[in-house]
N, C-alpha and C positions, 0 to 999 in steps of 0.2 A: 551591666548597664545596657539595656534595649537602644538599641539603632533607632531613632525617632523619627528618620525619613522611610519607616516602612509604616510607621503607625497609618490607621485611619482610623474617623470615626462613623462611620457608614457600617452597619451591620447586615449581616449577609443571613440567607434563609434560612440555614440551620442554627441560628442564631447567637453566634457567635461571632469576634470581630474580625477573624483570620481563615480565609480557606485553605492557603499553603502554610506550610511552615517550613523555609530553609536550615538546616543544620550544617554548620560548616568552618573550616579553621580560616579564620582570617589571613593569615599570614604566607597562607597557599594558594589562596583564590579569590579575597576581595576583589580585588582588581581587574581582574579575569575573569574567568568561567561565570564566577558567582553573579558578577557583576552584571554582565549581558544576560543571563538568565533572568535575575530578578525583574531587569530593564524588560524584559519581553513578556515576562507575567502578568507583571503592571501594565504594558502597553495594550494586553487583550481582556483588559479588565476585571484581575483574577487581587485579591486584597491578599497582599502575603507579605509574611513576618520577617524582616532578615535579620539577624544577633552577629551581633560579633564578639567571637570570646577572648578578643585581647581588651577588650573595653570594662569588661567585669570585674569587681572587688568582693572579697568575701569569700566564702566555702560551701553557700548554699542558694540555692538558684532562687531566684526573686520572685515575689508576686507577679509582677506584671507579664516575667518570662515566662512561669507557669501558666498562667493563665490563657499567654498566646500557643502552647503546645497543647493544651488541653481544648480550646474553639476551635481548633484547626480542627481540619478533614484529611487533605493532603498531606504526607509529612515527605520532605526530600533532604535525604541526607548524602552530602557529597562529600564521598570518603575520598581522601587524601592522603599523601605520602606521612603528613603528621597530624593528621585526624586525631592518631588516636594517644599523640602524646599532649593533647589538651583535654584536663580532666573535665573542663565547661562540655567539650562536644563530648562526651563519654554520660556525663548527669543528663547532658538534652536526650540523647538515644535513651539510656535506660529511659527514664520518662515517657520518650516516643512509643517506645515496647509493651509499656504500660498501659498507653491508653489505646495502642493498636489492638490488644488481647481482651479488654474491658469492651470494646465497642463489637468485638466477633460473639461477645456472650448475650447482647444485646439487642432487640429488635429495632434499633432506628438504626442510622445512616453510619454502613461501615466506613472504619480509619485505613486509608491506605499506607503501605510507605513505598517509596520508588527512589532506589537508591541508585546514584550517578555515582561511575567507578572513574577518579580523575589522577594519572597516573599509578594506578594500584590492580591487582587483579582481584578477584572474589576471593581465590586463597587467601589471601592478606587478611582478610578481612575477617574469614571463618579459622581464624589464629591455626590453620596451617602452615604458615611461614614465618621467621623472625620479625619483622617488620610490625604489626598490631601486637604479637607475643611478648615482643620484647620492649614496648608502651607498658604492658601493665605491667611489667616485671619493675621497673622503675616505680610509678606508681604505688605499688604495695609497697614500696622503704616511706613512702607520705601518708598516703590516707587509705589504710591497708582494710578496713572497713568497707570501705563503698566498692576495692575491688573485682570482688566475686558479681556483684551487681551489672557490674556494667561486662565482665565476661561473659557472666547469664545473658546478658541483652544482642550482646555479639552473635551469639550462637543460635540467639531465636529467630534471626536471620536469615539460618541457612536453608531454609524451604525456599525464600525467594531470591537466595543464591544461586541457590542449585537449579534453579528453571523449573521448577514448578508454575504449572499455568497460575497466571491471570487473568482478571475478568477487568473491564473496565468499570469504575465503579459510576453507582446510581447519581450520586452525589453530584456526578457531570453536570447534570442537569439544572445546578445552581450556577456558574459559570455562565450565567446570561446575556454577557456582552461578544463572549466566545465568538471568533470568524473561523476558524481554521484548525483544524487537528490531525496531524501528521503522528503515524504509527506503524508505517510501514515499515515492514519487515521485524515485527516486532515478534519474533516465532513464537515466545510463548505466552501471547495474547491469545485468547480463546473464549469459548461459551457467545453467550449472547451481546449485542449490542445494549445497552441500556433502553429502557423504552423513554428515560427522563430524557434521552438526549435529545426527542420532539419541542424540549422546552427553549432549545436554542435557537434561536427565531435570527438571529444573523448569522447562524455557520453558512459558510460558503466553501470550503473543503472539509470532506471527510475522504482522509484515505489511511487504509485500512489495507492494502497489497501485504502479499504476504503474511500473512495471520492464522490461528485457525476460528477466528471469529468463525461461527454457525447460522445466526439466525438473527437478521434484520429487522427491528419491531415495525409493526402497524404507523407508529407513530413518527417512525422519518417523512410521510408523506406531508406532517405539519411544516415542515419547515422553508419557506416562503423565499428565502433566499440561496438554499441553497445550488450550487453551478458543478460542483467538483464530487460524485463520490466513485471511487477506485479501489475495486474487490478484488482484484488481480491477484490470481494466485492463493485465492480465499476459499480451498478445495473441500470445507465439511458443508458449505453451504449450500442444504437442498434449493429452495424457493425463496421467491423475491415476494417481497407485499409490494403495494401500490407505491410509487417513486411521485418524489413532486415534481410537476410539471417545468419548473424552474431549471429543472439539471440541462447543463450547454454541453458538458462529459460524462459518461456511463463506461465503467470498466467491470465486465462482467466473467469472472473467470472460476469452474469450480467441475474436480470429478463427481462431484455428489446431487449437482444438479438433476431434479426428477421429472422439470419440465421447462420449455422456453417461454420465460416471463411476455405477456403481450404489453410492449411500450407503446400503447398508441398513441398515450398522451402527452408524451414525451417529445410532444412538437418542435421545440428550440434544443435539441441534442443537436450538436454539430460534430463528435465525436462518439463511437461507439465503438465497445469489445463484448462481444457474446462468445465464449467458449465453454466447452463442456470439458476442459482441461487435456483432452489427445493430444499427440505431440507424436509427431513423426521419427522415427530410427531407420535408417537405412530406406527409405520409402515404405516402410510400415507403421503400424498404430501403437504405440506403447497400450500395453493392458491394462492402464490405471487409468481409462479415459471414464466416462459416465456414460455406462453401458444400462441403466435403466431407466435414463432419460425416454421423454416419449416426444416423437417428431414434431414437427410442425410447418404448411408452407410458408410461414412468416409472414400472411396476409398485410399485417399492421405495416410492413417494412416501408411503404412508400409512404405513407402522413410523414414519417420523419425528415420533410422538403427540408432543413438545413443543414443537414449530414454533409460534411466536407470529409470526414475520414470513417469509413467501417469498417473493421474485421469480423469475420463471421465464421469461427472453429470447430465445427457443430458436425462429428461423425457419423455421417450416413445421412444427413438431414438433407431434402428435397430444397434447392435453391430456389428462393421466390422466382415465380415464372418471365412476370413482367413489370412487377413492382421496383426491380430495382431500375430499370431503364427510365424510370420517371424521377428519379434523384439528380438533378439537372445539374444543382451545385456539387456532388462528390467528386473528389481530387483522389482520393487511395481507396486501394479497394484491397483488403483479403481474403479469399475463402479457403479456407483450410479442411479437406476431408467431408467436403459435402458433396451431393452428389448433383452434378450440373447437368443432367439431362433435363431437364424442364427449362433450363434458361435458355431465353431466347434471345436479350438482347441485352449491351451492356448499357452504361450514360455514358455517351458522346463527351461528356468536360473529365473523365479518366485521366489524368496525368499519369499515377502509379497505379501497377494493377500484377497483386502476385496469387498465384494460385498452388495452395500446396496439397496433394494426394488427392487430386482430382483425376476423373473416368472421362473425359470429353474436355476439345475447350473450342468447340464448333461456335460458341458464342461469342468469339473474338473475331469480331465482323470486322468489314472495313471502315466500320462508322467510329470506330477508336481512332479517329485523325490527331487529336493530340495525346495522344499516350506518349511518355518519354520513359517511362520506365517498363520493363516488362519481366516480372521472374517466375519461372516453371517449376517447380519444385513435389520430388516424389511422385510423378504421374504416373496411372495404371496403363497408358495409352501406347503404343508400337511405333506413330506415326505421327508427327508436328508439321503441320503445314501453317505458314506466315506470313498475311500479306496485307496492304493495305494500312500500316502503321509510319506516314510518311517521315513524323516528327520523333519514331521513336532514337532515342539515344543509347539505353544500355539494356542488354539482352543478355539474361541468365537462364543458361537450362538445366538443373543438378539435380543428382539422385532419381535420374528417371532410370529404372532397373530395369524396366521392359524396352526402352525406347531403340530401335533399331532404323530411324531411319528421320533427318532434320530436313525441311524444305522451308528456306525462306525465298518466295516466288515476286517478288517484287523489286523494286530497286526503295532501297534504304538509303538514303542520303546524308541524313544526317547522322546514323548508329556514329556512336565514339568504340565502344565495347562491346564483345561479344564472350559469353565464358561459358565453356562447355564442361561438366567436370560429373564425374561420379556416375554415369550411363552405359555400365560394362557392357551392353549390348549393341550399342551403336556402332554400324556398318557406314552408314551414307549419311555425308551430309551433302546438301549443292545449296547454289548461292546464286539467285537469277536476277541479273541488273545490277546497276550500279550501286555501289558504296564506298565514295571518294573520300567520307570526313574519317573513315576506320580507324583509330588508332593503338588499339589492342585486342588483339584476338587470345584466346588463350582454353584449347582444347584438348 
């Protein structure tokens, strides 16, 4: 018997009545997992089917159940500790398996499945362990017939057991009321972004960190609301297309990057991460950075007047000379592994400001009056001189391999901390003027 609190009767664009389709053992997760799932599907406007198979009479699955596995798109089967000693959720899988292999031979909209593992592990599941083995071992003394069937179905699984990539599918694109999609860290997400996903005219996050999503269609630039998207750690990804103007955050992170995107129009960013994926060892470059990336002085960099936070990781890249100095509102500043002889000045409203495998930091004037944070990190430089930072509070200098010699020439008043560590070279440090608030040194 069908759950009637999942029905609708609103039809969705592949034209059928159900885009998800839960599978799942009541008796383990109604109330739970399932429960709050369902609740959060339905709440972003996704029509999806919930069954329950303690509710069912009979030995053959129904019209109406049929029918909702067969309009579905999505299928989510959340295997449980006794999934699989309910033969209702063993008939909905084969069935799911069926119509997942019928839609891959097919030219229109492929059947995904995304299976949730809810106290179980994938061996369970792929009847390496007693646990699902010893379900159908029981099973075959009942309805020894449909056994092998639903073993077949278990086992056609194990590609998307075993981590074989996936792709997001096209079919997103019907999900119209969509705001939000969270996939990070999903490592074996891959290939392209859908280009249907332009069709979601209310997403307001996409994040996507950690992936190896590739390649961002033309068509995110449609989307009018979105505020959030987060590529971090999104390392096949050559090139960006045009981004809609609407994004308030930009996470840009990838060794594969061939060029630096120009945001100009990305007026209302008040957040940004641009990195070509390098990452310091010991005060050097790890070799997997994006070494065929091709430079740029980030001309564009000052339009972005609402930037309250930049990171900017970009190996051997020429630091905007005087663009950044006119970012009046930035609060944090990163530059990681650029090369700072062109910069001339920083913005005066700096609160945080870390600099990592940098050649110079002549550009730490005195007009940094409110800086309260300050970290040094991996310099190629012999010699730190410090002065002029009346507000600052906590001073880090680490992993400078070369540095032989620290001068802070001012009186520091308010420093809490200071932390020297990892600067095998260092001879001298002196300390000119007062710093009464000191409450940790540690070199």
């Amino acid at each position: 018997m069908a759950n009637p609190e999942a029905r609708t009767s609103s039809d969705v664009a592949a034209g059928g009545e159900y885009q998800v389709f839960l599978s799942f053992r009541g008796s383990d997760t109604r109330h739970g997992f399932t429960d709050c799932l369902y609740h959060a599907l339905v709440g972003a406007g996704i029509h999806v089917f919930r069954d329950d198979d303690e509710l069912r009479v009979g030995e053959v699955i129904g019209g109406e159940l049929l029918r909702a596995i067969d309009d579905s798109i999505l299928y989510i089967p959340i295997f449980s500790q006794s999934y699989a000693t309910s033969k209702w959720c063993l008939r909905e899988l084969a069935r799911i398996v069926e119509n997942t292999d019928a839609s891959s031979r097919s030219e229109g909209i492929k059947k995904k499945i995304l299976p949730i593992f809810l106290g179980v592990e994938p061996d369970d599941v792929k009847l390496k362990t007693s646990l699902y083995r010893g379900a159908l071992l029981e099973h075959e003394k009942k309805v020894p017939d449909e056994v092998e069937a639903w073993r077949k179905a278990l086992l056609q699984l194990i590609p998307i057991l075993t981590g074989k990539g996936w792709n997001l599918p096209g079919a997103i694109g019907i999900l119209e009321n969509l705001e939000e999609i969270h996939a990070e860290r999903c490592e074996e997400l891959e290939g392209e972004i859908p280009s249907e996903v332009g069709n979601l005219l209310l997403l307001r996050i996409l994040n996507l960190s950690d992936t190896r999503i590739d390649t961002v269609p033309s068509t995110i630039s449609m989307l009018p609301r979105l505020q959030k998207l987060d590529l971090s750690r999104c390392h096949e990804i050559k090139e960006l297309p045009k981004l809609p103007a609407s994004l308030i955050c930009l996470r840009v992170e990838s060794r594969s990057l061939m060029s630096i995107p120009n945001l100009s129009n990305l007026t209302n960013l008040e957040e940004l991460l641009l990195s070509d994926g390098s990452r310091l060892s010991d005060g050097f470059r790890y070799t997997n950075g994006s070494d065929l990336m091709q430079t740029s002085d980030l001309p564009w960099i000052g339009r972005l007047s609402k930037l309250n936070k930049l990171e900017l990781r970009l190996w051997n890249n020429p630091a905007p000379s005087t663009e950044l100095s006119s970012l009046s509102l930035l609060k944090e500043l990163t530059l990681s592994s650029l090369d700072l002889q062109p910069l001339e000045q920083l913005p005066s409203s700096l609160l945080e400001l870390r600099l990592n495998n940098f050649n110079t930091i002549r550009s730490l004037s005195s007009n940094l009056r409110n800086l309260l944070i300050l970290v040094l990190c991996g310099s190629r430089v012999k010699e730190i001189q410090l002065h002029g930072h009346p507000q600052l509070r906590n001073l880090t200098v680490e992993r400078c391999e070369l540095l032989e010699r620290l001068f802070i020439l001012s009186s520091l008043k308010s420093l809490i901390e200071i932390r020297v560590c990892k600067c095998s070279e260092l001879v001298d440090i002196q300390f000119h003027g007062v710093m009464e608030s000191l409450q940790y040194l540690s070199i």
